[in-house]
C-alpha positions in Angstrom: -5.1 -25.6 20.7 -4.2 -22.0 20.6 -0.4 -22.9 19.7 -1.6 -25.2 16.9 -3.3 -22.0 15.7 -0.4 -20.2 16.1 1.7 -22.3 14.4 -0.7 -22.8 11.6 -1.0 -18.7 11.3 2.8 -18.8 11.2 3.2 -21.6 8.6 0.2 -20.1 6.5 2.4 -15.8 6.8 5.7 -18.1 5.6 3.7 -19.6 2.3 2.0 -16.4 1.5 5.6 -14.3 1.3 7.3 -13.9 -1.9 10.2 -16.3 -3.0 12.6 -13.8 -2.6 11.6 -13.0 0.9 11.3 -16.5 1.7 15.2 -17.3 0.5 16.4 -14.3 2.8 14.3 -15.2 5.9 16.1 -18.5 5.4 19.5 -17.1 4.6 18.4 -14.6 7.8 17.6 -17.9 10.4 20.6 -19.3 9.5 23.0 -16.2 10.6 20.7 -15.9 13.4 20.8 -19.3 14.7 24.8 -19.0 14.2 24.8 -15.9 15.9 23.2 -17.4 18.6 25.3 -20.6 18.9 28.1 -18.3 19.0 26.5 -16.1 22.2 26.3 -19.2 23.8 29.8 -20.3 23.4 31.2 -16.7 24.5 28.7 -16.9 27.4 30.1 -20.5 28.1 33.7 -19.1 28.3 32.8 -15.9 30.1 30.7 -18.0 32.9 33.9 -20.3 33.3 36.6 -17.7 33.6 34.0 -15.5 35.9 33.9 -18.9 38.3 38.0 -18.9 37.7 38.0 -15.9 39.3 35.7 -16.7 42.0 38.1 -19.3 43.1 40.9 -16.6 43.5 38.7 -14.2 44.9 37.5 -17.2 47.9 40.9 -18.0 47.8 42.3 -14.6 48.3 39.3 -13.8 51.1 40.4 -17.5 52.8 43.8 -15.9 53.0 42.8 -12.8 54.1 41.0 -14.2 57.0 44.2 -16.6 58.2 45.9 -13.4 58.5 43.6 -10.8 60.7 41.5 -13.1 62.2 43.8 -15.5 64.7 45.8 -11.6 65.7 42.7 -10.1 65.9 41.0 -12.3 68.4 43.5 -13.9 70.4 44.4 -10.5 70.9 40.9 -9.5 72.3 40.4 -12.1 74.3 43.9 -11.0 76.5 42.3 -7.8 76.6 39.3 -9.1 77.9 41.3 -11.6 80.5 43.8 -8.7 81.5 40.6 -6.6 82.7 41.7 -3.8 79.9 37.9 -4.2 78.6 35.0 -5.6 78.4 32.8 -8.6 76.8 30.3 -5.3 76.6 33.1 -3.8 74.5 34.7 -6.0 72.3 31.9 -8.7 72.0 33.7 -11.3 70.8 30.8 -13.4 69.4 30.6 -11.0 66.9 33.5 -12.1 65.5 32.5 -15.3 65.7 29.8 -15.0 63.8 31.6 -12.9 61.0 33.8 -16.2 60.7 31.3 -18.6 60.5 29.7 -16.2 57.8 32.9 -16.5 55.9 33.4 -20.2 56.6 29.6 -20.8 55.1 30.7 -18.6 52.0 33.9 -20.5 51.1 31.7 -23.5 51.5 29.4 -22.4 48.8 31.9 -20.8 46.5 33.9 -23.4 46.3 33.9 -27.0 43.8 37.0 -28.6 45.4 35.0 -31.5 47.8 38.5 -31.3 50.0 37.9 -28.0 50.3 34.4 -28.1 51.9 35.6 -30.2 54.2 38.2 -28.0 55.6 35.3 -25.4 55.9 33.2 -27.3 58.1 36.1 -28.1 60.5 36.9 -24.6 60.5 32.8 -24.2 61.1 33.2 -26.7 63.8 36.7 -25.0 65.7 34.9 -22.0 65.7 32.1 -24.1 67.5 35.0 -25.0 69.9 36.1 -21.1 69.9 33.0 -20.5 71.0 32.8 -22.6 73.9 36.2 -21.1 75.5 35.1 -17.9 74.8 32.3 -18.6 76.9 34.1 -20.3 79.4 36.1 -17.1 80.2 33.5 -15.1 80.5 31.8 -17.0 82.8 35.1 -17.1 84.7 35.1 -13.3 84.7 31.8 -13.1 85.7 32.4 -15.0 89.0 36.2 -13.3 89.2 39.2 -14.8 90.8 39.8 -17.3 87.5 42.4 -14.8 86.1 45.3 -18.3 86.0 42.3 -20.8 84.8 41.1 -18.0 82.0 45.4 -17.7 81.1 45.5 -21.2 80.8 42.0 -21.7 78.7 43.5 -18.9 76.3 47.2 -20.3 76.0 46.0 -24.0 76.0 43.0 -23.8 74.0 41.9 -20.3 72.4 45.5 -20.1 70.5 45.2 -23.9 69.7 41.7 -23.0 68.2 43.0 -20.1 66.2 45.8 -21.5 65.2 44.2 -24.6 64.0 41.9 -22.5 62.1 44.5 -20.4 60.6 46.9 -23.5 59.5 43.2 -25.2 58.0 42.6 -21.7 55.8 45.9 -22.3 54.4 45.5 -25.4 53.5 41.8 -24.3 51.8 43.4 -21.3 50.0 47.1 -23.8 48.9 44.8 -26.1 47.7 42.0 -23.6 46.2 45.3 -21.5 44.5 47.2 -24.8 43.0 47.2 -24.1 39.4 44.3 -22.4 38.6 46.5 -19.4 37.4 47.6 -21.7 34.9 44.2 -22.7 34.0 42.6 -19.2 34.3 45.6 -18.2 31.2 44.6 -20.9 29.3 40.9 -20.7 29.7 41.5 -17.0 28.5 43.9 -17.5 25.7 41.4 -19.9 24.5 38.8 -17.4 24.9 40.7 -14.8 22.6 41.2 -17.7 20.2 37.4 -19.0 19.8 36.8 -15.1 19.4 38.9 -14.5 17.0 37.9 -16.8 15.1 34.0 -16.7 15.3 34.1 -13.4 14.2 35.9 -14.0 11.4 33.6 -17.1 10.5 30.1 -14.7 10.9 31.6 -12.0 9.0 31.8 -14.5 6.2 28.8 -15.9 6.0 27.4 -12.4 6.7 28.8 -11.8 3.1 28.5 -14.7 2.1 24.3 -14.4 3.1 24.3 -10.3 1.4 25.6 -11.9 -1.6 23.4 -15.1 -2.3 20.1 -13.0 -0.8 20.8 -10.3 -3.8 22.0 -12.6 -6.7 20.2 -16.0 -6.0 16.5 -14.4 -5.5 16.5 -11.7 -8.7 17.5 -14.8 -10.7 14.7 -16.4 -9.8 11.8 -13.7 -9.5 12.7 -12.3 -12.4 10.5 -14.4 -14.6 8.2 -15.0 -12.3 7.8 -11.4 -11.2 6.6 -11.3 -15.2 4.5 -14.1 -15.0 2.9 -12.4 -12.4 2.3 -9.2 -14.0 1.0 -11.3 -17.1 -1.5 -12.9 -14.6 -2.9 -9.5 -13.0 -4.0 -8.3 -16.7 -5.5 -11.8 -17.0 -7.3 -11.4 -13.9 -8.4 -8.0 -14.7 -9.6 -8.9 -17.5 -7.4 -8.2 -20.6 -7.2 -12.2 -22.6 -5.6 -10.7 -24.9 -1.6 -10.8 -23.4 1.1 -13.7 -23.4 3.4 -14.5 -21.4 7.2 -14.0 -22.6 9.9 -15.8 -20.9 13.7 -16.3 -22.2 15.3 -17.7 -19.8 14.8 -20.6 -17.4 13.4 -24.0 -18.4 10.7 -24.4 -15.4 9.9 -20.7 -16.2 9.6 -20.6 -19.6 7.2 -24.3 -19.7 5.2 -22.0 -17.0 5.0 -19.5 -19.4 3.8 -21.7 -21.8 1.6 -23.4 -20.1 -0.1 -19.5 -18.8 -0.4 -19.1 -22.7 -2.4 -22.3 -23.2 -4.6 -21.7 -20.1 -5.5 -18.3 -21.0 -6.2 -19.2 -24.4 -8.6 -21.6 -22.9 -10.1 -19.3 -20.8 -10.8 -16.8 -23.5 -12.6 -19.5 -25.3 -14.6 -20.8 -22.1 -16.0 -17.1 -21.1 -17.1 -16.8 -24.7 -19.1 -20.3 -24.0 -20.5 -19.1 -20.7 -21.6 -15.7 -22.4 -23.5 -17.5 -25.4 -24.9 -20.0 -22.7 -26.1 -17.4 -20.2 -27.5 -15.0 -22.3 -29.6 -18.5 -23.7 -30.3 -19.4 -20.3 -31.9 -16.1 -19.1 -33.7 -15.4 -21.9 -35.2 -18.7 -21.6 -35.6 -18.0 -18.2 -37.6 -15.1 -19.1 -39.4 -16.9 -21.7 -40.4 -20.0 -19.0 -41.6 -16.9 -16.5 -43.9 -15.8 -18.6 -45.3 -19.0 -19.3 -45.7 -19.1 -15.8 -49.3 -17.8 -16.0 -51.4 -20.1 -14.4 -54.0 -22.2 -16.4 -56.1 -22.8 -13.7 -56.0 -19.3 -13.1 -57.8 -18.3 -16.6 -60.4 -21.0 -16.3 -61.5 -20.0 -13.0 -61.7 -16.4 -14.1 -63.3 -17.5 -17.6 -65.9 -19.6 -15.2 -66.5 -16.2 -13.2 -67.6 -14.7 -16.2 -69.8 -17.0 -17.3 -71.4 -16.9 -13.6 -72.1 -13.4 -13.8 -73.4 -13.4 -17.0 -75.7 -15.7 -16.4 -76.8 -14.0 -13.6 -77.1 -11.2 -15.6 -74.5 -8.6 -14.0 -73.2 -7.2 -17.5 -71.3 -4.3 -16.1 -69.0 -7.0 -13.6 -68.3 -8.6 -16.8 -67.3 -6.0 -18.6 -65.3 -4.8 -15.7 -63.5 -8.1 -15.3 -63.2 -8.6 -19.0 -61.2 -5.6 -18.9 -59.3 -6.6 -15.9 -58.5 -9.7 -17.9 -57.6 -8.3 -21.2 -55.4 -5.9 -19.0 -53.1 -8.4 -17.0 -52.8 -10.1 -20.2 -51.4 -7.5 -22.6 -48.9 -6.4 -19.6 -48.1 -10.3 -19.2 -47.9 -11.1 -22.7 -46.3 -7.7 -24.2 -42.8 -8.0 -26.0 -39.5 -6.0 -25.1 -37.1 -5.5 -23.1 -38.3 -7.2 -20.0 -38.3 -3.8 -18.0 -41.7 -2.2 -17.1 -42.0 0.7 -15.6 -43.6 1.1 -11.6 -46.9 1.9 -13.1 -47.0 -0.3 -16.0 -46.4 -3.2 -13.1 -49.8 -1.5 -11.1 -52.0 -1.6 -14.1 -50.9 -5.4 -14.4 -50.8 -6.6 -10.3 -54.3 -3.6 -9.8 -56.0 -5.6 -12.9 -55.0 -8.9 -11.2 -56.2 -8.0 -7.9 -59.5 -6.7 -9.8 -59.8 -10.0 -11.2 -59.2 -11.9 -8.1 -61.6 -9.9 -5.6 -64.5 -10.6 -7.8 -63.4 -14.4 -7.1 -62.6 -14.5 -3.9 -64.4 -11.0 -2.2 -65.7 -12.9 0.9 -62.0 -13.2 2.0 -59.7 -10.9 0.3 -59.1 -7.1 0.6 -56.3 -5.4 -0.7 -54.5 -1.7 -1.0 -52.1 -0.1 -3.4 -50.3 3.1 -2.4 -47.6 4.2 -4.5 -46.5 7.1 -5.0 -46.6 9.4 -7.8 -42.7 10.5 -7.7 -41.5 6.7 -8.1 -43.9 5.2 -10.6 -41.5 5.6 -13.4 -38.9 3.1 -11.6 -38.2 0.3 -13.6 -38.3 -2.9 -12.8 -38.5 -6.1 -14.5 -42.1 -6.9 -15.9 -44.4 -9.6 -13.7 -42.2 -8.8 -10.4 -45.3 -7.9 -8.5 -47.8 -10.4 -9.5 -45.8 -14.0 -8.4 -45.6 -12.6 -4.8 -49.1 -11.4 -4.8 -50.3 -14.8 -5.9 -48.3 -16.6 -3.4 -49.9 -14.3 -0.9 -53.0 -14.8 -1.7 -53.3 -18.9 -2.6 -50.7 -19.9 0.5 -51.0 -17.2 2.7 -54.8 -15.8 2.9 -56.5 -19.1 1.2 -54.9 -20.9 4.7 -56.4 -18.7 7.3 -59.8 -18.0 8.9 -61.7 -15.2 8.2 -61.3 -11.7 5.6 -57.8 -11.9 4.7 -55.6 -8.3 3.3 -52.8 -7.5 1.0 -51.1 -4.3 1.1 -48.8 -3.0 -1.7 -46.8 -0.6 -1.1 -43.8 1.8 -2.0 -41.5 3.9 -0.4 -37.5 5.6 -0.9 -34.9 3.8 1.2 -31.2 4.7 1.4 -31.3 6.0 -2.7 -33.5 3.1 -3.7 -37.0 1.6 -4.1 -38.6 -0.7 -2.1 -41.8 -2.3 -2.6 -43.2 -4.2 0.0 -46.2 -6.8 -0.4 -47.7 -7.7 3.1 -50.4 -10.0 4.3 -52.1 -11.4 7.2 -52.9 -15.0 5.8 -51.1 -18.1 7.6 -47.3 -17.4 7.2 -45.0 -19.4 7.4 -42.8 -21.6 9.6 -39.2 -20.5 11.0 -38.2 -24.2 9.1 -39.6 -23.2 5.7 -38.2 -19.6 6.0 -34.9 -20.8 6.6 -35.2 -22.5 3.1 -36.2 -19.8 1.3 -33.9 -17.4 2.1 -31.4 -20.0 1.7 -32.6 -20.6 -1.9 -33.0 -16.8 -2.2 -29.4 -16.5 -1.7 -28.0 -19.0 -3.5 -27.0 -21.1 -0.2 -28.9 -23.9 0.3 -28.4 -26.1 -3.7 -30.3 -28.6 -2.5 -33.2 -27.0 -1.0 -36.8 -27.4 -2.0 -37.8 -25.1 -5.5 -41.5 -26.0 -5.8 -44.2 -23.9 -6.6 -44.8 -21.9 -3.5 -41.0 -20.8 -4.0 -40.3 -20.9 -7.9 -42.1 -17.5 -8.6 -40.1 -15.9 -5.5 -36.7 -17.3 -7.1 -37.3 -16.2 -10.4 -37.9 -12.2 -9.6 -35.1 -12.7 -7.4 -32.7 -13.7 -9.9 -34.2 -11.6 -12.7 -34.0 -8.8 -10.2 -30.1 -9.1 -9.3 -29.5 -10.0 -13.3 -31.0 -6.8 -14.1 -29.4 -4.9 -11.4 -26.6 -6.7 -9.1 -26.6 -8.4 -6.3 -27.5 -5.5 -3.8 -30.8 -5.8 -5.3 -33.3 -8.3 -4.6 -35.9 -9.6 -2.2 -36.1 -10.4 1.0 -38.8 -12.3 3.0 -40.0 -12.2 7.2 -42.6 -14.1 8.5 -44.4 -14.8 11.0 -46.2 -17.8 11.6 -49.6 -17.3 12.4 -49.5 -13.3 11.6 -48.6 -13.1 8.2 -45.9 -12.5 5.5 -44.1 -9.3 4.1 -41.6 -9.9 1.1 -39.8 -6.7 0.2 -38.6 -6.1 -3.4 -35.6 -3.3 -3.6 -34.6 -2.2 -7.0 -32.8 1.3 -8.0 -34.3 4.9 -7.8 -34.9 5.8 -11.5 -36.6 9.2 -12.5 
């Protein structure tokens, strides 16, 4: 998995390089990979001529040991029969020992099958050597065997040694035959291959300078204008073309550019005309959105208390009444400012307690410094309303809504709390999902319409960092915070 990543990472670095770079990474694997082959074949040459060497070197060490050691230790061994030393003293195991440590060396040096047989028999007579050796000394050891020890070195130590020096000589003729020969040729072909492969690479090292320089500003040329033609396009500028001479794939790109920005220019002026239509009929719809329902009720609660004959309640909710509807049906720009949107969402509330004062309290606190933010008009009284008819209508008992303002960070936010019902983790999730644009399909009914419309009128006014957010929790209530810029 992780090299599948690794190779998709690689593949997706190689697509996003420019074509230039792309031609001499090419032009640069290809000398590399040359390069490489061409290590390899010196490294070929040099391991074969070292292992040349190590056949002259095993022979010249086989012939070294023919010589010094049959003298060496045929010589000992009188000195040790002749009573002119001692095993103590000259030890000739030792030099056993060393032998067989030779012997095991050409065995392992060597590629010549003959050869390794020769240095086991020479592994073996030193086996043999051995065993005289031994003999003697346990000759001496008893004493009086001075003829039998004569004998055992005449008879069959000097057979031993000689034996063993007439088989080295055979290991180092036969380990010696030619290879001089071959070791010339192996290094005249060696000066030959060199010779020549750095001839070859400095070629296509000039060959690769050339065609990296030439070949690539041919080709990014035009596209290196087409590219600048594109950047004023994407930053905005519709106006430019695209101007290419030469080339017959660039120039039908350049032409084709031409026709797609042209069609661009047309298409944003489309979307303009269309958006600008759509929001102000999305404005228009929002104010529509005032509730029948909720003007018959409150008509009805007027003709309840005047016919129980509380004149000064009617007057006060007439006013209420007339209030929220001059804010809600007042022309402009669409922008209110902090205290406009009080009168409207206080006269609403008014309005709404005479309804409802068995189970609703509420509390506005905003302060003085930040009532002349502006904000779009009716941003407050949607989210009221959903608190109050699906968040304090659905719960036991005197329900609250608390309005309030504060400074955050260099901006407004107004937060609208309540301890109705709240909602479910489930429904949350789809709100905030259709809050920010994530969820297309998600439900947009009426519980959530009001709560997308300030949202979007909110962020069309000013940006997406603006907005609301919502928490909830089920049970305990609901606070939806609206943040919108510090204005003075």
């Amino acid at each position: 998995m992780m090299k599948s990543k690794l190779f998709d990472n690689i593949g997706i670095s190689f697509k996003n390089l420019k074509l230039n770079r792309k031609i001499q990474l090419l032009l640069l694997l290809i000398i590399v990979t040359l390069f490489i082959l061409f290590a390899l074949q010196f490294y070929n040459m040099y391991r074969f001529n070292q292992q040349y060497d190590q056949i002259i070197a095993n022979a010249a060490e086989a012939g070294k040991f023919s010589i010094d050691f049959k003298k060496n230790f045929d010589y000992k061994i009188y000195l040790l029969i002749a009573g002119h030393s001692s095993f103590e003293e000259e030890d000739p195991y030792v030099s056993v020992n060393e032998a067989r440590v030779i012997a095991q060396d050409l065995i392992d040096n060597t590629s010549i099958e003959d050869n390794k047989r020769r240095a086991e028999i020479i592994l073996k007579l030193l086996g043999n050597l051995e065993k005289y050796t031994k003999r003697i000394e346990d000759n001496k050891k008893v004493g009086g065997h001075y003829d039998d020890n004569i004998n055992i070195w005449e008879n069959d130590v000097q057979l031993v040694t000689g034996l063993i020096q007439s088989t080295v000589l055979e290991y180092t003729y036969y380990e010696t035959s030619g290879m001089e020969q071959v070791r010339v040729r192996v290094s005249e072909s060696l000066r030959r291959i060199t010779l020549f492969s750095l001839i070859l690479f400095a070629v296509l090292v000039t060959v690769a300078l050339f065609l990296s320089v030439i070949i690539p500003n041919s080709i990014v040329r035009p596209i290196h204008h087409l590219n600048d033609v594109t950047k004023q396009v994407a930053e905005g500028d519709l106006s430019v073309r695209a101007k290419v001479v030469y080339g017959a794939e660039a120039k039908e790109l350049g032409e084709s550019l031409n026709i797609m920005i042209k069609q661009i220019d047309k298409l944003l002026t489309a979307v303009k005309i269309d958006e600008k239509n759509l929001r102000q009929a999305e404005l228009e719809l929002l104010q529509a959105q005032i509730n029948p329902h909720f003007l018959y009720n409150t008509l009805d609660t007027i003709i309840w208390l005047a016919e129980s004959g509380k004149q000064s309640e009617v007057v006060d909710l007439v006013e209420s009444l007339s209030d929220f509807f001059r804010t809600s049906l007042s022309c402009g720009d669409g922008l209110v400012t902090l205290r406009e949107e009080e009168r409207h969402i206080r006269s609403y509330l008014q309005i709404q307690h005479v309804r409802y004062c068995d189970i609703l309290e509420y509390e506005i606190d905003i302060p003085e410094i930040l009532k002349e933010t502006i904000l779009p008009k009716i941003t407050l009284q949607p989210i009221i309303e959903n608190a109050l008819y699906h968040g304090i209508k659905n719960r036991r008992g005197m329900g609250r809504i608390v309005i309030k303002a504060f400074e955050e960070n260099g901006d407004v936010v107004v937060t609208v709390s309540d301890n109705g019902i709240g909602i479910t983790d489930d429904r949350l999730d789809e709100i905030r999902a259709m809050l920010d644009k994530t969820n297309e399909n998600g439900r947009l009914d009426n519980d959530s319409y009001g709560l997308f419309n300030v949202n979007e009128r909110i962020k069309l006014k000013f940006g997406e960092k603006y907005g609301i957010s919502i928490t909830s929790t089920y049970h305990e209530g609901t606070c939806v915070r609206i943040r919108v810029p510090l204005t003075h």
